[in-house]
C-alpha positions as CSV (number, residue, x, y, z in Angstrom):
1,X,0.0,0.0,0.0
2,X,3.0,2.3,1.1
3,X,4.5,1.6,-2.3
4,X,1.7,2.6,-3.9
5,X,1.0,5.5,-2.5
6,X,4.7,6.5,-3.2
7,X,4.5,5.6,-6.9
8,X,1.6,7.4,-7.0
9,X,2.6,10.1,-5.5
10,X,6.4,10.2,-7.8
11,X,4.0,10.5,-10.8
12,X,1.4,13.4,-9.7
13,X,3.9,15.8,-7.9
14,X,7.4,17.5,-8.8
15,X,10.5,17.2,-7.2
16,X,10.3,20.2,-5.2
17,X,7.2,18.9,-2.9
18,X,8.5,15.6,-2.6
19,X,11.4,17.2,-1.0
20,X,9.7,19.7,1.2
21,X,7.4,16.9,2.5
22,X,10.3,14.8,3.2
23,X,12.2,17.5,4.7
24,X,8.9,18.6,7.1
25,X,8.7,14.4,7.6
26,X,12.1,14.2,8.9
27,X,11.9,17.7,11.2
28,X,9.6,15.4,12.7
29,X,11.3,12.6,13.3
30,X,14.1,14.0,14.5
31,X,12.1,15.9,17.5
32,X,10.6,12.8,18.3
33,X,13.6,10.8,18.8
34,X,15.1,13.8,21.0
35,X,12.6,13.8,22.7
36,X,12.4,10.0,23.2
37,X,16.3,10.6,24.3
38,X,14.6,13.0,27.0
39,X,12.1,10.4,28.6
40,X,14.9,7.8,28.6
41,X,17.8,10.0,29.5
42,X,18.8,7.6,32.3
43,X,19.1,4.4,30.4
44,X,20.7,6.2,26.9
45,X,23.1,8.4,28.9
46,X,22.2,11.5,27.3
47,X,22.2,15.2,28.5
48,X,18.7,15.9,28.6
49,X,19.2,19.9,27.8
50,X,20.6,19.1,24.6
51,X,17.9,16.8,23.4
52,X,15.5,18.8,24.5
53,X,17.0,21.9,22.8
54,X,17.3,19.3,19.8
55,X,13.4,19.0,19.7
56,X,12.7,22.4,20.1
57,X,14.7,23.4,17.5
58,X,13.3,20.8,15.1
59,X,10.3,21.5,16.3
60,X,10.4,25.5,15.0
61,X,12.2,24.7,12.1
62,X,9.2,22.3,11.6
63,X,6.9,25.3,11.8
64,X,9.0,28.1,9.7
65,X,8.5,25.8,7.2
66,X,4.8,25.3,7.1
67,X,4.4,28.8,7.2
68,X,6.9,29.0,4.2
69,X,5.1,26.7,2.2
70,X,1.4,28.2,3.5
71,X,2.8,31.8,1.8
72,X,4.6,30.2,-1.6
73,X,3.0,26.6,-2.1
74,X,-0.3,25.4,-0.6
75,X,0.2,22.8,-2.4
76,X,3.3,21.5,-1.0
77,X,2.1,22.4,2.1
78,X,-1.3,20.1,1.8
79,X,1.3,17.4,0.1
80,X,3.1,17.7,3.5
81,X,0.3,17.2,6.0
82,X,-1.8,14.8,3.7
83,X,1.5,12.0,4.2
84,X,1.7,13.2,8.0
85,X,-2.1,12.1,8.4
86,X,-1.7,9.1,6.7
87,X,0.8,8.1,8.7
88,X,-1.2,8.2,11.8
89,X,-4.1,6.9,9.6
90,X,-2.2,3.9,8.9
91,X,-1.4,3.1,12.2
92,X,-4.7,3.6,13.6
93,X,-6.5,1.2,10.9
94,X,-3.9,-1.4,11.5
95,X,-4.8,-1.0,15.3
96,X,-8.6,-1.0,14.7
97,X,-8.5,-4.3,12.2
98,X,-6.1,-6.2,14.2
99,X,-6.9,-5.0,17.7
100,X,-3.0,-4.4,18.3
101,X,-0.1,-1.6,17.9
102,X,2.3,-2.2,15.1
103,X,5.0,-4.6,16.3
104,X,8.3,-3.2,17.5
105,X,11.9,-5.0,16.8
106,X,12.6,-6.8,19.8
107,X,16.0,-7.5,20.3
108,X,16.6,-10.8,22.4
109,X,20.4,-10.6,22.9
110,X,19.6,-6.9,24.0
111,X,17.5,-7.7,26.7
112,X,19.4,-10.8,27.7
113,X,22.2,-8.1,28.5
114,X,19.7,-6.0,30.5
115,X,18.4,-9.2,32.2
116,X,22.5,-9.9,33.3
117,X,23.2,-6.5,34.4
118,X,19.9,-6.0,36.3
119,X,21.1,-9.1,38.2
120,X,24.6,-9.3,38.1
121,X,25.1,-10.0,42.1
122,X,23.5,-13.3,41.3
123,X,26.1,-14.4,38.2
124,X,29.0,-12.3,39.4
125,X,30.5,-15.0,42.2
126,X,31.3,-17.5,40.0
127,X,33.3,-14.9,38.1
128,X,35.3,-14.1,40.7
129,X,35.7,-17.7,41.7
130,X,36.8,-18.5,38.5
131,X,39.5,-15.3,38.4
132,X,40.8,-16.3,41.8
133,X,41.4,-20.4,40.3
134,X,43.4,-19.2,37.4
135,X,45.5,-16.7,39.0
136,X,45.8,-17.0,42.9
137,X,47.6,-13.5,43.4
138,X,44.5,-11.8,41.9
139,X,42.9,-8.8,43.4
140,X,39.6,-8.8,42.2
141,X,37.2,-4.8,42.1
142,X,34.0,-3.6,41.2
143,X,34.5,-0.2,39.1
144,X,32.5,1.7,36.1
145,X,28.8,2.8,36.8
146,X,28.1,0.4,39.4
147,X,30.5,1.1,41.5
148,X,29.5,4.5,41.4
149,X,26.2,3.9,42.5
150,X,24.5,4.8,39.0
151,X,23.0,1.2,37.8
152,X,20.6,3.0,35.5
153,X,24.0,4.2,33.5
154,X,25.6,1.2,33.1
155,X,26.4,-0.5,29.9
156,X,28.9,-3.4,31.3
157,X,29.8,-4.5,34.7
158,X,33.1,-3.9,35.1
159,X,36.1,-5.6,36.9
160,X,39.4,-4.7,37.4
161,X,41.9,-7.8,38.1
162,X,45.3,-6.8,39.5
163,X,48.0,-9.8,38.9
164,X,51.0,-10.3,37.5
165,X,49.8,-13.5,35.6
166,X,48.7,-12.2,32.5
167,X,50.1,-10.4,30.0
168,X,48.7,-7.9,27.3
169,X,47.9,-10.3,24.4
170,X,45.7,-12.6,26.7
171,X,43.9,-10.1,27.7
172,X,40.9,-10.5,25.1
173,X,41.5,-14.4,25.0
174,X,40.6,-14.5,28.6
175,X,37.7,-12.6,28.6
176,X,36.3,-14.5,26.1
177,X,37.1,-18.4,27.5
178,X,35.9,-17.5,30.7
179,X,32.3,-16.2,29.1
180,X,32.4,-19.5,27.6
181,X,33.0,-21.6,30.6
182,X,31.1,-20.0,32.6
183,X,28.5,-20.0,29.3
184,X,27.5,-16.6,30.0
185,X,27.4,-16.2,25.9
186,X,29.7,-14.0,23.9
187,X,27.3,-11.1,24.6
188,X,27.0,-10.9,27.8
189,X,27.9,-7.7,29.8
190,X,30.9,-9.0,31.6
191,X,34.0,-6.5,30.5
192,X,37.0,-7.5,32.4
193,X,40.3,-5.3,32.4
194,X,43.7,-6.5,33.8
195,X,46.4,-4.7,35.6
196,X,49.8,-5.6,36.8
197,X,49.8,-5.8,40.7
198,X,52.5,-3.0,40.7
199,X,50.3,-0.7,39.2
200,X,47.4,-0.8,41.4
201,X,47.6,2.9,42.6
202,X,47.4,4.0,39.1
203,X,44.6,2.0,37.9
204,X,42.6,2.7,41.3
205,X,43.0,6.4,41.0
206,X,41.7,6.3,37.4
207,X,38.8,4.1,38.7
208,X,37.7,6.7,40.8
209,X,35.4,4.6,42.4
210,X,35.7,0.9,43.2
211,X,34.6,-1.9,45.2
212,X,37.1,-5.1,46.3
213,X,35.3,-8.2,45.3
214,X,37.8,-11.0,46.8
């Protein structure tokens, strides 16, 4: 139907309109994801005084150029609003015949990952277990977002491992083979990052905040 419409409307309109609607569609777009960004500031890390001046902006551009087109092209103008409204139309006939809101991409590894961070206390354990096996000198901390306290920000759970047993090409090796015994899958939200024992001072400072695990 889309297609149609499109084909349709290639044939009956210039260039020029096409453009201006698509122009006014994407103004509109554009405020709405900024202010999507807005309402979920806390999980997309965003400042929300930018994305909010991001949808106000797009928001008068948006408006300049309706009243642009309503004093040069009333035409392009009614081109504009007829696709806006049929947008919504479509959405609310699909709704009305199927009794249900156009499906949304889920995606499953996504909230897997949400899932492992919202309980990491209950996997993390066996993670340090397994760190303190493979290299008894560890030191094993907490650092990144949830050491800080802000849960709602974090996109990993972070741990810092201080020994003197692994060197810098392992590093990536060792992340991944204990993901896999432990089969916590490749995408899981374990990030590990080693240290040398001797440079514990450093690393702690640039941690910031931290929390010894074992």
């Amino acid at each position: 139907m889309i297609s149609i419409l499109s084909i349709i409307l290639s044939i009956t309109t210039n260039l020029e309109t096409i453009a201006t609607a698509g122009s006014g569609g994407f103004l509109l777009i554009f405020a709405a994801v900024n202010l999507a960004a807005v309402k979920l500031r806390r999980k997309v890390k965003v400042n929300p005084l930018i994305s909010s001046a991001g949808a106000i902006m797009a928001l008068a551009a948006f408006t300049i150029l309706a009243l642009r087109m309503a004093e040069e092209n009333l035409y392009a103008l009614a081109v504009m609003l007829s696709l806006i409204a049929a947008s919504f139309l479509f959405e609310w006939t699909y709704r009305w015949y199927t009794g249900r809101e156009i499906g949304r991409y889920v995606d499953r590894k996504l909230i897997e990952r949400e899932k492992n961070l919202r309980n990491w206390e209950e996997w993390i354990p066996a993670v340090v277990d397994e760190l303190r096996r493979r290299y008894g000198d560890s030191e094993v901390y907490l650092v990144g977002s949830l050491a800080r306290g802000e849960a709602e920000k974090a996109g990993d759970v972070d741990l810092l491992v201080l020994t003197d047993a692994v060197e810098n090409g392992e590093k990536e090796g060792i992340t991944r083979d204990i993901k896999k015994k432990l089969e916590l899958g490749p995408q899981h939200c374990l990030d590990l990052h080693f240290e040398k024992k001797s440079l514990r001072d450093e690393a702690l400072k640039r941690a910031v905040s931290y929390r010894r695990l074992k």
